[in-house]
N, C-alpha and C positions, 0 to 999 in steps of 0.2 A: 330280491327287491326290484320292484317296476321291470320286470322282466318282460314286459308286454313290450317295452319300447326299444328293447335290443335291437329289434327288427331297424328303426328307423338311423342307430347309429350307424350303419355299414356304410360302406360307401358302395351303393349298387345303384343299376337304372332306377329299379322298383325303389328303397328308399330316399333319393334324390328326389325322385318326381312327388311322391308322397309328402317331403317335406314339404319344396315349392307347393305344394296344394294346399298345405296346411299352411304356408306364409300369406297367399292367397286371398286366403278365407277371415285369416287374424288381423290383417290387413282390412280388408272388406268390411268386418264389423265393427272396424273403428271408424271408416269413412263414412259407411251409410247416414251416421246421425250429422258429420259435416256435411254432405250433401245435399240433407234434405234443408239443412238453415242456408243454401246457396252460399259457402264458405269458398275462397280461393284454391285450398287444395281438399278435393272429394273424395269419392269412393276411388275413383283410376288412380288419384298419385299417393294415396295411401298406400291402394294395394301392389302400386308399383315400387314404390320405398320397404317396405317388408318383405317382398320377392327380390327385392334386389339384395338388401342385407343379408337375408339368406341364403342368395347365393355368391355373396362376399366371402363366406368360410369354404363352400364347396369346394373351390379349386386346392385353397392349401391342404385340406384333410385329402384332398385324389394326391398329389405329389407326396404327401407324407405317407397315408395308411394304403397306397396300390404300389404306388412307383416306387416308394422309398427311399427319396429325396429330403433329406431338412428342408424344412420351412417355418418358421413359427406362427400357429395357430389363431394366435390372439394378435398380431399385428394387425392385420387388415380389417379386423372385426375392429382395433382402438380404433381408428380411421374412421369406420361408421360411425363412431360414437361424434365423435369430432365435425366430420363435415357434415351432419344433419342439422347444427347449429347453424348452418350457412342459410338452409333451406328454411329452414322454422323461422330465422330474422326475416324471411321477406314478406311471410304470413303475416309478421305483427306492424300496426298502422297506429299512427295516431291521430284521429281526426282534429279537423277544425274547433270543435268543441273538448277539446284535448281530455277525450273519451280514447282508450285504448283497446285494439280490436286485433283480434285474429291468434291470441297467446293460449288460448284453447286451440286453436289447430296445429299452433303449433305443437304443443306438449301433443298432441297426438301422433303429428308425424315424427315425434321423439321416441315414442311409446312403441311405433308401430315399429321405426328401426330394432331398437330392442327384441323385439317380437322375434325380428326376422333372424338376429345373431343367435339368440336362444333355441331354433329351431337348426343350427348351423352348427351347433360345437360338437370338440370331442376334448379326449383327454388324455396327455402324455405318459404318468404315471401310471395309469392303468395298464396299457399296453403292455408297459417296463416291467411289472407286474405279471402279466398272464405270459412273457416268456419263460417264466420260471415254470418248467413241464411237472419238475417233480413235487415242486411246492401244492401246486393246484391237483395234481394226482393222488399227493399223498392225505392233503385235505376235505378234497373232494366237496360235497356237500357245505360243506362250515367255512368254505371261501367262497365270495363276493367281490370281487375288484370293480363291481359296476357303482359301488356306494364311494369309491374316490371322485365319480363326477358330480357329488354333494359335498365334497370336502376341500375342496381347491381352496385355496389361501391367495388373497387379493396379492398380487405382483405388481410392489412401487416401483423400483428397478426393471427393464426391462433390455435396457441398454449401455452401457457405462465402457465408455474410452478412453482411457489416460494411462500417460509414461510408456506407451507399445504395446501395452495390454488391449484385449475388447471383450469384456464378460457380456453375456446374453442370457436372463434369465427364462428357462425355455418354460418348467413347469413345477409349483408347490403346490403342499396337500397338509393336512393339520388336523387330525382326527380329535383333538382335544387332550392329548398327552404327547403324541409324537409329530413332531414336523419334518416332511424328505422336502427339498430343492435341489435341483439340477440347474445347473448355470453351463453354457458353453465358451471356456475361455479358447480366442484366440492369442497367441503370439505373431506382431507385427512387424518389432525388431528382429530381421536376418542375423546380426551376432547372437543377440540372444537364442533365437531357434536354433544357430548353431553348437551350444553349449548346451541346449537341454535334446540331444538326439539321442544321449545314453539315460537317460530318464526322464519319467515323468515332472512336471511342477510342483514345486512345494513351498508353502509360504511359512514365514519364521513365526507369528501368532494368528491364530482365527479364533473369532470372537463374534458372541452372541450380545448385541444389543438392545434395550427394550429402552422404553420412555423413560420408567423414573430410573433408571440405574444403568451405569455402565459397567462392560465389561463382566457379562452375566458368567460364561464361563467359555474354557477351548472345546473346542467339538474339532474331532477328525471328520474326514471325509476322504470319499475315495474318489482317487485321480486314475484315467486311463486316454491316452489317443485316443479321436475320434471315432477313427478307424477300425481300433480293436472293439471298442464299446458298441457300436455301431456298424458293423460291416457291411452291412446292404446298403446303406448313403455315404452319397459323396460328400468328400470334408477336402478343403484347403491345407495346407502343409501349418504345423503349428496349431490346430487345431483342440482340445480338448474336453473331455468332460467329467465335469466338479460334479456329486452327489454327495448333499450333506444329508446326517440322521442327525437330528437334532429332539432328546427324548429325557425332557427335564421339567420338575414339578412346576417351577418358579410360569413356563409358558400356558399351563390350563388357561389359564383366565383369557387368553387370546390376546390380542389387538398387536397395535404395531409395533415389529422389529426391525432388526438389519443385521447384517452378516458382512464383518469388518475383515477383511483381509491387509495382512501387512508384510512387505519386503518377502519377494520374488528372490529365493535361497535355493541352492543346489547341495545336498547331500554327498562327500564324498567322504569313503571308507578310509578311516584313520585318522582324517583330520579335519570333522566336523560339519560346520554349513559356512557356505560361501555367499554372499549376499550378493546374487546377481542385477538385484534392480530395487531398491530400497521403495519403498512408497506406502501408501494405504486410499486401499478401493473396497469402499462402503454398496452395499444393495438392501435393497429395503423391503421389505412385506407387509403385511396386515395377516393375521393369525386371527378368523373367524370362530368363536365359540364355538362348543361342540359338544353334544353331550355324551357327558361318559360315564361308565358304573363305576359307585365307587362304595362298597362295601365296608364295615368295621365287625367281622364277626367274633371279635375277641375268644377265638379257638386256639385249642392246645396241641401242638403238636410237639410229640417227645421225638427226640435225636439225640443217639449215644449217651441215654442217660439223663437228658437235658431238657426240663421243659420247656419250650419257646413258644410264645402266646403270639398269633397272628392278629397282630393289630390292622392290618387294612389292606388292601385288594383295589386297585384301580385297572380296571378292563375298560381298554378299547380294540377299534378294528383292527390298529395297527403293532400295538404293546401291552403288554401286560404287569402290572407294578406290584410289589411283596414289600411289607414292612412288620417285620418281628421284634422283639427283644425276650431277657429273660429276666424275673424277678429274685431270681437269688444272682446278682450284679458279683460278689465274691466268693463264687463256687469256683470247679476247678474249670478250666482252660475247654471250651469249646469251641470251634470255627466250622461252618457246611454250608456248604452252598442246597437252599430251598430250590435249585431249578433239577437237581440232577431226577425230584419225583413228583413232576407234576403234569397231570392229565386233564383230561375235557371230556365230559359227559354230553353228548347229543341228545334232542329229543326221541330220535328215533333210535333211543336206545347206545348205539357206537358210541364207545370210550376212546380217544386219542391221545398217545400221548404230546406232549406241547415242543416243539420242535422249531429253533429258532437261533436268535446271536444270545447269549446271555451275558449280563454285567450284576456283578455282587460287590456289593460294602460292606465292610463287615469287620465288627469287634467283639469282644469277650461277652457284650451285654445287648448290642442290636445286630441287627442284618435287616440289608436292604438290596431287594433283588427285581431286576428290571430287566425283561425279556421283550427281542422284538419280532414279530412274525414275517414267516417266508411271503405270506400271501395276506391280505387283508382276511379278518375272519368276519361272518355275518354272527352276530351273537344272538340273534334274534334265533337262532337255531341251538345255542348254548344251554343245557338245562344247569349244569353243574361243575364247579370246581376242586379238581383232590387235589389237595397239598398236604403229601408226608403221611399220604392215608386219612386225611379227614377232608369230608365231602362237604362243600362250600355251596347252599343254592345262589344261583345267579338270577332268579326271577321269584315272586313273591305268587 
């Protein structure tokens, strides 16, 4: 997918310059028609505002993606957003005849910023992604990690400081069934860093929030030092990084959440959790739509004797979702997990089998089974689905 434009992600002489060229020129063709109505800002501070926005991200992606420094990506690009409003108010006049002039150049020199950050990003997750050598090896083909820089999930939170805490939310992604976030907590409080040196952080609830309902459900997440997660950049003492999966029907429909942390608790062996710093520190997101397969091919598949009818199939990049039951509800005693036999049919033929975290629910009369991938998969390359030996088409 848009494979043409890998070239322009890298950070090299050749796609640097190529961007600037391309802010340029994007620039350029929104000025020319202010120029030619003799407007206060023309063709030159257009296309000096879209070459400069663009290369507002340059420096953070050279420190992140060469030097291997943290930086966060998206700060300096909020900034552009922000102080181009400074610039567009001096465009807009109100004459004597209390006619209003120049709210067109502005929205242009708003336009043309935009322009310029668009030609300027990259993206955290993916990276985080294609370190995984054997995920990408072993999928070859059928992985895509460049479709997470269409999946990014709006970051309300960005920043959040309280009780000695400092969460940083670095990068989210929302394929339309599963959402990952990464948050960088620090520790500020010297006692406290002194009592979490023999482990990681851990808080007493975390919670999924959404608009009309709270308290959606826990979701774990994994905790590691900076350092370990991280070892090519440099990190502060007290350092840390939070990575949630968060992979539940209730979030398809997208829009805005938050991810509630509560009381800063220390694990010790025999005698429970210790609550080293009580509190609750909320971050927020927007979970943009997405579209995903979602299949009812009311198929039979038999286990141990057992027929169980596959009511429904939700594939995306990131998960894959199974929902069975059985029609004789007072037969005898059956329990299986559907992930230990399912494969993936390519177009060019190659059968794989599905390799990943799996999670099963499961009673006497349903199962429900949700699987999440090493690597994002491109399903555009997907012909077909087996589960338990019955072939599922994925495209019409």
């Amino acid at each position: 997918m848009l494979t043409l434009f890998d070239g322009l992600r890298d950070v090299t002489i050749w796609s640097v310059a190529l961007r600037m060229t391309l802010a340029v020129v994007c620039g350029g063709v929104i000025g020319i028609e202010r120029e030619y109505k003799r407007r206060p800002a023309g063709f030159r501070t257009h296309i000096l505002i879209c070459l400069g926005a663009a290369m507002t991200t340059a420096p953070s992606q050279y420190l992140y993606l060469v030097l291997g420094q943290y930086t966060d990506m998206a700060r300096l690009g909020a900034q552009v957003v922000a102080g181009i409003g400074f610039i567009g108010a001096g465009t807009i006049i109100v004459t004597r005849r209390q006619r209003v002039k120049g709210l067109t150049t502005a929205a242009g020199l708003w336009a043309a910023a935009i322009i310029g950050l668009a030609l300027g990003g990259g993206a955290r997750f993916r990276a985080m992604f294609e370190e995984n050598s054997w995920a990408a090896d072993y999928y070859k083909n059928a992985a895509d990690t460049e479709q997470l820089l269409g999946l990014g999930a709006g970051m309300g939170t960005t920043l959040l400081e309280s009780g000695g805490l400092r969460f940083e939310m670095l990068d989210a992604v929302f394929d339309g069934q599963k959402a990952m976030v990464e948050l960088r907590l620090t520790v500020l409080d010297p006692d406290l860093l002194e009592r979490l040196q023999e482990q990681n952080p851990s808080f007493g609830e975390t919670e999924i929030l959404l608009e009309n309902s709270r308290d959606v459900g826990a979701w774990g997440y994994s905790s590691a030092p900076w350092t370990e997660a991280y070892p090519e950049e440099e990190a502060q003492a007290g350092q840390y990084s939070l990575v949630f999966s968060i992979n539940d029907e209730i979030l398809n429909a997208g829009g805005s959440c938050g991810i509630r942390l509560q009381d800063l608790v220390l694990y010790e062996y025999g005698s429970g959790a210790e609550t080293l710093l009580p509190g609750e520190w909320t971050l927020f997101l927007t979970l943009r739509p997405t579209k995903v397969l979602r299949l009812e091919p009311d198929a039979v598949c038999r286990v141990n004797g057992v027929d169980w009818i596959l009511d429904g199939v939700t594939l995306s990049p990131l998960a894959l979702g199974l929902t069975f039951h059985r029609e004789d509800r007072d037969g005898r005693y059956s329990r299986w997990s559907p992930c230990r036999d399912l494969s993936l049919r390519l177009k060019n033929g190659e059968i794989l089998d599905i390799k990943g975290s799996a999670f099963v629910g499961s009673s006497n009369a349903e199962v429900e089974a949700r699987i999440e991938f090493p690597v994002p998969l491109d399903l555009d390359q997907a012909e077909s689905l087996r589960v338990c030996g019955v072939d599922i088409p994925l495209h019409e």
